[in-house]
C-alpha positions as CSV (number, residue, x, y, z in Angstrom):
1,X,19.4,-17.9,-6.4
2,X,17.3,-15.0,-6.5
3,X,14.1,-13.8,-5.4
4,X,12.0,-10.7,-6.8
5,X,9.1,-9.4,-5.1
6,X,6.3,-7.5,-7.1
7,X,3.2,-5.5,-6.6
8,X,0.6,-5.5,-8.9
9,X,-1.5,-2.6,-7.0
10,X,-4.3,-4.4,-7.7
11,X,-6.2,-7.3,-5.8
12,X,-5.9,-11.0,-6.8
13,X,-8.9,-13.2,-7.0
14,X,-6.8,-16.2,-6.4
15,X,-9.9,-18.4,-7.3
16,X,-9.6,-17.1,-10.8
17,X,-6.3,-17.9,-11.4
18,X,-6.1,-21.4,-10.0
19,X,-7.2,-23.0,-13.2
20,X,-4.0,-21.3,-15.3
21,X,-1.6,-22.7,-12.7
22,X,-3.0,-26.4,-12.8
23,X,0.2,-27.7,-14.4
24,X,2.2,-26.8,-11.3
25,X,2.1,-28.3,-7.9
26,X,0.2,-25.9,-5.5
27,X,2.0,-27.1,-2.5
28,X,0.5,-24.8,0.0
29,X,-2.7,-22.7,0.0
30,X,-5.0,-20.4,2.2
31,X,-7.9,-18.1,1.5
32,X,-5.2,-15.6,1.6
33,X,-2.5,-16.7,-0.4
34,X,-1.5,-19.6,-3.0
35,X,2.1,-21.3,-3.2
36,X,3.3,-23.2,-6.4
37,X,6.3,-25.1,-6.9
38,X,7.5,-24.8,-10.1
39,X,10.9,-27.3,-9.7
40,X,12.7,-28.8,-7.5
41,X,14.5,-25.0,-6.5
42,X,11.5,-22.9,-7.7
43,X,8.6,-21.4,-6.4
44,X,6.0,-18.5,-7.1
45,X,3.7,-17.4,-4.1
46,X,0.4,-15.3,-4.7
47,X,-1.2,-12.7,-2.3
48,X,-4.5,-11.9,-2.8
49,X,-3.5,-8.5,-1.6
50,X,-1.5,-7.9,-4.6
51,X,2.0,-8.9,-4.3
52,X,3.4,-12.2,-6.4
53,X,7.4,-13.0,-5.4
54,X,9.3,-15.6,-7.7
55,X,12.0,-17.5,-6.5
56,X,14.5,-18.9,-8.6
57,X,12.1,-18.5,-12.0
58,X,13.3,-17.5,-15.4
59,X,12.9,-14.4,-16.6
60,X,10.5,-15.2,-19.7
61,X,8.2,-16.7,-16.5
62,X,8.4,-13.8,-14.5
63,X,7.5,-11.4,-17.2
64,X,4.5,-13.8,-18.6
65,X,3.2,-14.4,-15.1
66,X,3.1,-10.5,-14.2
67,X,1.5,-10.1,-17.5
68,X,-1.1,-12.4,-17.0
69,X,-2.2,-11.6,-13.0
70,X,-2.8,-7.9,-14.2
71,X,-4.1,-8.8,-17.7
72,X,-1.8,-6.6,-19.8
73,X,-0.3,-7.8,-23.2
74,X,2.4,-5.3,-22.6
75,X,5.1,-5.8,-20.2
76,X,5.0,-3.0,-17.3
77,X,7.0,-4.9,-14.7
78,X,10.1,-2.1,-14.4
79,X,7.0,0.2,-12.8
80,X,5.6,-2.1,-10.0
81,X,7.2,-2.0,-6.7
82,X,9.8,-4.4,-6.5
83,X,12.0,-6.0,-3.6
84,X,15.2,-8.5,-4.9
85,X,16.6,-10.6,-2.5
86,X,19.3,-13.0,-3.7
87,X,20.1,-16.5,-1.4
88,X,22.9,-18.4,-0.6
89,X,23.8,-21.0,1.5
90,X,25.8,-20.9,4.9
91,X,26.0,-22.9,8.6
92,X,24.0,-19.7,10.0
93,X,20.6,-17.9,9.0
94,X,21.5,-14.3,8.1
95,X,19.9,-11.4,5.9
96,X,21.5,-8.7,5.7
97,X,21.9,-6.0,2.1
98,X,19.9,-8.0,-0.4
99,X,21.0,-11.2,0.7
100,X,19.3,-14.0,2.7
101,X,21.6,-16.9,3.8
102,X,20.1,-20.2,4.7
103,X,21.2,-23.5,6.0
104,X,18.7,-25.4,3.4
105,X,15.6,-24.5,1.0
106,X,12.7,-26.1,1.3
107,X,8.9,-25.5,1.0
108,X,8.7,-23.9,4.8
109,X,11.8,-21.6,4.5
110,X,10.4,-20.8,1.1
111,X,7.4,-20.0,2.1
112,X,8.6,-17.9,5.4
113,X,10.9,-16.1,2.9
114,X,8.1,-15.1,0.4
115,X,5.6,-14.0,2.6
116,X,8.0,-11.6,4.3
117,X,8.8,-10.1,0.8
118,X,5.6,-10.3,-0.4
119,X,4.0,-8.0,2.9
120,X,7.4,-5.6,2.3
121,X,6.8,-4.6,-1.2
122,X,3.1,-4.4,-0.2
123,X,4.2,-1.5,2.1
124,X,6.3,0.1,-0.3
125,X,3.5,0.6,-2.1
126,X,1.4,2.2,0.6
127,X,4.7,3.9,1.3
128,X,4.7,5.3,-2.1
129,X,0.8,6.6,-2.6
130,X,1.1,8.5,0.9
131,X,3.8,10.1,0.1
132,X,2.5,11.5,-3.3
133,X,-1.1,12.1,-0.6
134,X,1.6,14.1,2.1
135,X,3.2,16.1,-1.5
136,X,-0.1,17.3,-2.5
137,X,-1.5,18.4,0.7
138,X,1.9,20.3,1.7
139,X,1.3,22.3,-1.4
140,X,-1.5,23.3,0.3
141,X,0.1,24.2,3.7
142,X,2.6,25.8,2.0
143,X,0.1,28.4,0.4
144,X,-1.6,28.5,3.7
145,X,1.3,29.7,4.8
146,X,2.5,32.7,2.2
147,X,-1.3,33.7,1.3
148,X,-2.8,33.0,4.3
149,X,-5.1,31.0,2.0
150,X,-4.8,28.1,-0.2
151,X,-7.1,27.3,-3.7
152,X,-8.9,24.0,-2.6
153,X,-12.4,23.7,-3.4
154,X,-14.8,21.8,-1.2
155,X,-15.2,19.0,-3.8
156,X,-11.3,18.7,-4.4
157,X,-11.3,18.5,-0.3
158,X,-13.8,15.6,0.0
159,X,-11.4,13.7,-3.1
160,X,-8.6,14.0,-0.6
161,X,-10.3,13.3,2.5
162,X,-11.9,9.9,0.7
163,X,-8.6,8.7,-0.7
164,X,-6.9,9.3,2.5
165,X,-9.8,7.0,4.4
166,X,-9.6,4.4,1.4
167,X,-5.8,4.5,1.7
168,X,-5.8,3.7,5.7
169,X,-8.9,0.8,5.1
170,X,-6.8,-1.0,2.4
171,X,-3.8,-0.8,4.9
172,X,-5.9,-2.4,7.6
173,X,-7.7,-4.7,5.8
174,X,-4.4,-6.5,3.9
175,X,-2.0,-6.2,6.3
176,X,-3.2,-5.5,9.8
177,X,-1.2,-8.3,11.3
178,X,2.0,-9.5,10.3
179,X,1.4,-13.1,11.0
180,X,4.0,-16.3,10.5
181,X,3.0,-19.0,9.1
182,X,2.6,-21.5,11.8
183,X,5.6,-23.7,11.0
184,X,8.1,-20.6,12.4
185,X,6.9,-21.2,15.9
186,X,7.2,-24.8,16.1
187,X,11.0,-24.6,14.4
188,X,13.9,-22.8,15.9
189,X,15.7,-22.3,12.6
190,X,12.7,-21.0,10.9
191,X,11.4,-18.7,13.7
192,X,15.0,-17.4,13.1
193,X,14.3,-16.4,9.6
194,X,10.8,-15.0,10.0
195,X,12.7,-12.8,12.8
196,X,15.6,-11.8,10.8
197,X,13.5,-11.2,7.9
198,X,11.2,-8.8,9.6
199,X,14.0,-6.8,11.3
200,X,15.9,-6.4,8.1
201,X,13.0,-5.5,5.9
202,X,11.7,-3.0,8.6
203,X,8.2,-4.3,8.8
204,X,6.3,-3.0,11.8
205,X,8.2,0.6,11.4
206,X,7.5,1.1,8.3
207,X,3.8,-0.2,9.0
208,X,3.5,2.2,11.9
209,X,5.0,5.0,10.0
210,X,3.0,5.0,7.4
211,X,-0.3,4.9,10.3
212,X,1.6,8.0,11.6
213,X,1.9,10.2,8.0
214,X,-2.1,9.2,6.9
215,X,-3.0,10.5,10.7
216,X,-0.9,13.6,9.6
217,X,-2.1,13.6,6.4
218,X,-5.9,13.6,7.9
219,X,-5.1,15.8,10.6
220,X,-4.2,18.3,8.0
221,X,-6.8,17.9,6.1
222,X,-9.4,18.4,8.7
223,X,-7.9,21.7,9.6
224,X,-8.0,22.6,5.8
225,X,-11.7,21.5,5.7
226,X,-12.5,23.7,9.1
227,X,-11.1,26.6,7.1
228,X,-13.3,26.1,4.2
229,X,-16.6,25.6,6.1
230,X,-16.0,28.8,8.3
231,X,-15.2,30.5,4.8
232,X,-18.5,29.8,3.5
233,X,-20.0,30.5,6.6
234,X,-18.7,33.9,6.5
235,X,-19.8,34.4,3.2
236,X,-23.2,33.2,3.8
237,X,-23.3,35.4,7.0
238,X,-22.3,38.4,4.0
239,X,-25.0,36.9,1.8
240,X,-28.0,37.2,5.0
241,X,-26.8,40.6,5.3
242,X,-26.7,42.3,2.1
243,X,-30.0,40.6,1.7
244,X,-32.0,42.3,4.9
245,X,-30.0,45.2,4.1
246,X,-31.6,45.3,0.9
247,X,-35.0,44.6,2.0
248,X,-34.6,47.4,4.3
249,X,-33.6,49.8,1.8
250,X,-36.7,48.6,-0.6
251,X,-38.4,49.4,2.7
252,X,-37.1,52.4,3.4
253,X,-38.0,53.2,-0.8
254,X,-41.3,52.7,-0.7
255,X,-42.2,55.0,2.5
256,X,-40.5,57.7,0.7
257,X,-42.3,57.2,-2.5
């Protein structure tokens, strides 16, 4: 069986969609996050943060559904961050290189399963707008350091400086804790999964490194912001002094006339 992680990079107001999915059983739900079965083997689980993962759906499905949560006539799935898992079935609990083996599927292993998916292609796409965020300021760092100077106006400077912010809010507001659903604590073979699942899909240390590149990110843009204010502090200082230096030449002028 497989399962296919997508994000939409775009919120979900799960309210609005609960009427659309009324012909399948919601079989668990939060404020968070909604979780449909679909069959006996198939489920689709919604994050209000923006990731949907399928598991075990058709095709046709998949591509309607993605259509639909981002209200697009035209398919654009092959563009959204994507994670593909597929499962099989084994005595032990292992994931390991796109496969996740399990003893059994039911809704709690389907659930643990989907929501660790669902917070990993979340990351990849905060992986993927700081990087292009760390491209376009070492553009600038690079001129800074051939020129001594870089060509970054005040206004482009407070774009980057508000999209960095926005970029580290988002992060902590959807996915400032990693939590398991409950049932992984009170189940050994499911706290196994959540575990496994974490590890292999590098959750926290990919979380934390992309904390550590926005802090660069910032960092470097303050310094490129101190430059600019003691650039036009200089020039002001230029403008003050061409300006009594003219008054006192007018000065000097009219004594002589």
């Amino acid at each position: 069986m497989q399962t296919i992680a997508y994000h939409l990079e775009k919120r979900i107001a799960l309210g609005a969609i609960r009427s659309q999915f009324e012909s399948y059983e919601l079989i668990k739900r939060e404020h968070s996050f909604l979780l449909y079965k679909i069959t006996n083997n198939s489920y689709i689980y919604i994050k209000d943060y923006g990731s949907v993962v399928f598991m075990n759906c058709a095709d046709d499905f998949i591509h309607q559904t993605v259509r639909f949560l981002i209200n697009k006539e035209k398919s654009v799935i092959n563009n959204l961050p994507s994670e593909k898992y597929q499962i099989s079935f084994s005595e032990t609990i292992e994931v390991d290189f796109g496969t996740i083996q399990i003893k059994e599927l039911n809704d709690d292993v389907a659930h643990i399963i989907m929501l660790n998916l669902a917070q990993s292609v979340a990351l990849m796409n905060y992986v993927n707008k700081t990087s292009d965020l760390h491209d376009k300021t070492l553009v600038y760092s690079k001129q800074l350091e051939k020129t001594g100077s870089f060509k970054l106006s005040k206004i482009q400077m407070r774009k980057f400086i508000g999209k960095t912010m926005n970029l580290k809010n988002n992060i902590a507001e959807n996915l400032f804790v990693f939590d398991s659903p409950d049932v992984a604590w009170n189940n050994k073979d499911l706290s196994d999964l959540d575990y496994k699942l974490k590890d292999e899909l590098d959750i926290v240390k990919r979380h934390q490194g992309i904390e550590n590149s926005l802090n660069v990110i910032k960092e470097n843009l303050d310094l490129f912001n101190d430059i600019l204010q003691h650039k036009y502090s200089s020039m002001l200082e230029w403008i003050i002094i061409i300006l009594i230096l003219f008054e006192v030449i007018q000065v000097i002028v009219e004594k002589l006339i």
